[in-house]
N, C-alpha and C positions, 0 to 999 in steps of 0.2 A: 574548677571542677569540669572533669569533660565526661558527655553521656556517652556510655559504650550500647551496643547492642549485644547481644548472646553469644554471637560470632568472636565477636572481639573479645569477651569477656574468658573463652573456651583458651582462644590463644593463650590470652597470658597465664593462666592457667596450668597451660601447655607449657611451655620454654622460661617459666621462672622458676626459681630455687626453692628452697626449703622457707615454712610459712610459719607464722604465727595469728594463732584465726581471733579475733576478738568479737564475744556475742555482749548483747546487752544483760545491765544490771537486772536483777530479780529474775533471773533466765526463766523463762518460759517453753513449752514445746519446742516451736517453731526453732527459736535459738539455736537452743540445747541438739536441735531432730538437725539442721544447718549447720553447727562448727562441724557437728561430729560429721556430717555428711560431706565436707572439706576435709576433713580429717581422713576417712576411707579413699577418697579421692584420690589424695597424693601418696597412700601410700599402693596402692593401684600403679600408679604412675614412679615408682618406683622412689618418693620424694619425702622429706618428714611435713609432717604439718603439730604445733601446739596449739592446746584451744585456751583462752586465755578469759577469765570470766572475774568483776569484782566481787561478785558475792557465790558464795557455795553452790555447785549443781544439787538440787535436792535426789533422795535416793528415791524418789520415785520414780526417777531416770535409771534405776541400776541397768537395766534392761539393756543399755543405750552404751552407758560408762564402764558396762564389764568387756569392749572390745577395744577399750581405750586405752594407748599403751601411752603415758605421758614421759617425755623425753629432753632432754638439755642440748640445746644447738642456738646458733647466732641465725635469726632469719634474714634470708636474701629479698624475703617481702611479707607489707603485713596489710591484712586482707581483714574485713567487718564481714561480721553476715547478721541480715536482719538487724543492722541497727541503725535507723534512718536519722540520729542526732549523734553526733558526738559525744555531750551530755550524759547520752542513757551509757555511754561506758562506765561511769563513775570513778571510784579512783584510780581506772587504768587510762584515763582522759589526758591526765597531765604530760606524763610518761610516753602514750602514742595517739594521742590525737589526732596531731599534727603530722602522724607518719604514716598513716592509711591510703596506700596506692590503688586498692581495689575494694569495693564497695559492691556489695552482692544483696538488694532488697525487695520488699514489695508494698514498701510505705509510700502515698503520693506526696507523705509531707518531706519526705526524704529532704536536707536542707544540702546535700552538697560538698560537703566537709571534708571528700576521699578525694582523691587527685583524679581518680575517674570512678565513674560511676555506673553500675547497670542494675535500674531500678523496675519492675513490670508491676505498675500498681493492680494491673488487670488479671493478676497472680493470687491465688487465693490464701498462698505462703511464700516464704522465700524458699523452703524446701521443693517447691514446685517449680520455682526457678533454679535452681541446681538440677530437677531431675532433667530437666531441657538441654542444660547443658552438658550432663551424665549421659546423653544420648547425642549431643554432638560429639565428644570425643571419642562413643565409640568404648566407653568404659562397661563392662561388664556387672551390674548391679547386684552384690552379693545380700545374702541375707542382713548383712550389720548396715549397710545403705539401704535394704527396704524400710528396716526398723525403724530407722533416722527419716527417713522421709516421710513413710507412712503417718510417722508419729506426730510430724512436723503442720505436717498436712490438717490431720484430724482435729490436732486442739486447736487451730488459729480456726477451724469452720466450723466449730461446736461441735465433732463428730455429723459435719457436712450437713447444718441444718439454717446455719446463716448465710445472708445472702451475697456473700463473698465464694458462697462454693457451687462455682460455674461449671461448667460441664467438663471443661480441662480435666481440672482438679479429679472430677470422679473419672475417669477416663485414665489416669495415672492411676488412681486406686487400684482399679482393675485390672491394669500392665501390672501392676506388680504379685496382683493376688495371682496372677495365671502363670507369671514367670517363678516365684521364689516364695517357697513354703515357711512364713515363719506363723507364727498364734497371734493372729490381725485380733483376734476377739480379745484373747488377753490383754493385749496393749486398749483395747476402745475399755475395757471393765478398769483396767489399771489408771486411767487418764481421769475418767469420769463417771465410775459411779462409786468405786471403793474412797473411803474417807475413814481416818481416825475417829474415835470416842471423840477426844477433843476438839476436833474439826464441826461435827457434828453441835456439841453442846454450844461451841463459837458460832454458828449460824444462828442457833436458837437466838442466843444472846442479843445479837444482831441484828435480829427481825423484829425482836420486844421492842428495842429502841430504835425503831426504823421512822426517819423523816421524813415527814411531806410537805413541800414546797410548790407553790404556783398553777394553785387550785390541782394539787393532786399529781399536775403532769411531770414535775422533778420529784425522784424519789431518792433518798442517798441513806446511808448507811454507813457507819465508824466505827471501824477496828483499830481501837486502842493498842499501843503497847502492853497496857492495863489487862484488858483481856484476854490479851494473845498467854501473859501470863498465870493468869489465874486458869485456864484454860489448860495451859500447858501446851500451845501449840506453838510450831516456829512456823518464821514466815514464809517456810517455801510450800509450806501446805496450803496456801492460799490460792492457789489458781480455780481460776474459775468461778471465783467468790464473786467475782462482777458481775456475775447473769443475774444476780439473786436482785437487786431492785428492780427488775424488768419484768420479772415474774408477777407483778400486781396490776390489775388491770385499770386502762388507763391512762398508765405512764408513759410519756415519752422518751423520758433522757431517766436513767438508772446512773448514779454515782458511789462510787464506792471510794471510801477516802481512808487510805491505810498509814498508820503513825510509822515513821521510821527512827524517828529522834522526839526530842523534847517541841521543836522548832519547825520539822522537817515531815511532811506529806505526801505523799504519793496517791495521785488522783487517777481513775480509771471512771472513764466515761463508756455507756455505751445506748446508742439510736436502737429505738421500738420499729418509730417508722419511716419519717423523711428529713429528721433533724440533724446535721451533719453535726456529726459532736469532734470531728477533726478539728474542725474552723471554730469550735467553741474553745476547744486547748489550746487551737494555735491565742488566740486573747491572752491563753494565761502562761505564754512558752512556750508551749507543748505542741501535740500534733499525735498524725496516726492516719486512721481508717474515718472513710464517713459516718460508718455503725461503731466503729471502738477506738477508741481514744486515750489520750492520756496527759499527763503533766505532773509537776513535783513544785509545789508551793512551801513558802513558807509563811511562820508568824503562828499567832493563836490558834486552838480551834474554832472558836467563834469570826475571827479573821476570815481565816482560809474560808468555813461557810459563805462568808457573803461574798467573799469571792468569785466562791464559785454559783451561787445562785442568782448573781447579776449577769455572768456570762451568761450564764443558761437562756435566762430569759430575756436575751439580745440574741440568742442563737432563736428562740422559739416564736422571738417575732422577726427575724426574716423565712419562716416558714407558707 
């Protein structure tokens, strides 16, 4: 793995061919606001690019994915955005793991994986690291690259209320509200505060059975398959469901542990105040942000529990 800087990364960019963009599994904003924003890129640049995702972009992206022309071509390179494991491709892993020339993130646990790399953990998103680079080559930011970035921007910062959103970050806000007219209010109502019936009665659900570990300071929460069903909800309505054990006072580390299989979990950590819950995923695989986090366990529920509340509380006492 070699570390590129901005410069370098613009290059190749610049003088490589047609791309295939791979975002991480359970796409998120950031992702989603990232392929596509590689995707406007090259075609800017007069280039194709494909966004290549294992699991479904949810339609709460239509916003996003109605400028998105998907196309059939053999790529001359193939390009990660925001995805600082391999792993989190899932089963596009096998296939291009191993073939990722350019790595575009703003994870510090970034492991490396791409033949080169340009990672700015001091980046509030990856989409913030593209717009940097959207401004070295001199590309023109039309409205379908505000939307993507904007959007990118917003939900990795909670709607720019966690402390990953530095003054950059609103500073690009701004460049873009003054250059390019799209409905920024729209996208912040559509991201976080609009929610399904069933999204809604899943929270209740959630909170009834909400756990409390280590006097109080771990707080987690389990979304079943079980209930996602009875519910009626899929799992890409899920975002942002990980602020909710944070919400009780008190609590240090909020954990949200979501079923994917019978076997198979997916963990989301996230820090109140000085608990790096990075370093707590990395313990269990994973990795991320020092306030958000993550990893993908398996075994029982009961398992995976003490799993995860042994790490925790090896993360709470190097506090």
């Amino acid at each position: 793995m070699m570390k590129i800087d901005y410069n370098e990364a613009a290059d190749i960019l610049k003088n490589c061919g047609n791309a295939y963009v791979l975002i991480h599994q359970s796409p998120d904003g950031d992702c989603v606001g990232a392929g596509h924003t590689i995707y406007h890129m090259f075609r800017a640049m007069g280039k194709k690019a494909k966004i290549l995702c294992s699991d479904e972009i949810s339609d709460r992206f239509a916003f996003i994915k109605k400028d998105y022309e998907d196309e059939d071509f053999e790529p001359d390179i193939i390009i990660s955005a925001d995805v600082a494991d391999d792993k989190l491709l899932g089963s596009l892993r096998e296939e291009y793991g191993d073939k990722v020339e350019l790595c575009i993130d703003h994870h510090i646990s970034n492991n490396g994986y791409a033949a080169k790399t340009l990672v700015n953990p001091d980046a509030s998103a990856t989409c913030e690291v593209l717009y940097e680079i959207i401004k070295i080559l001199g590309i023109p930011v039309t409205g379908a690259m505000a939307a993507c970035i904007y959007t990118g921007i917003a939900t990795d910062t909670g709607c720019f209320k966690y402390e990953n959103a530095g003054a950059r970050c609103h500073e690009i806000a701004a460049e873009l509200k003054r250059s390019v007219k799209i409905n920024y209010a729209r996208i912040n109502r559509d991201m976080f505060d609009v929610k399904s019936i069933g999204r809604l009665k899943m929270e209740k659900s959630v909170i009834d059975i909400m756990e409390f570990y280590l006097d109080g300071k771990c707080t987690m929460i389990c979304v079943t398959t079980d209930i996602l069903d009875k519910m009626g909800v899929d799992a890409a309505e899920l975002d942002g469901i990980a602020g909710l054990p944070l919400q009780v006072e008190g609590v240090e580390v909020g954990v949200t542990i979501k079923q994917r299989d019978e076997n198979s979990y997916k963990i989301s950590m996230r820090s109140a105040n000085d608990v790096n819950v990075s370093d707590i995923c990395a313990m269990l695989g994973g990795g991320g942000h020092i306030k958000a986090a993550g990893c993908l366990l398996h075994g029982t529920m009961d398992e995976v529990k003490k799993q995860i509340v042994d790490a925790v509380a090896k993360g709470l006492e190097q506090c």
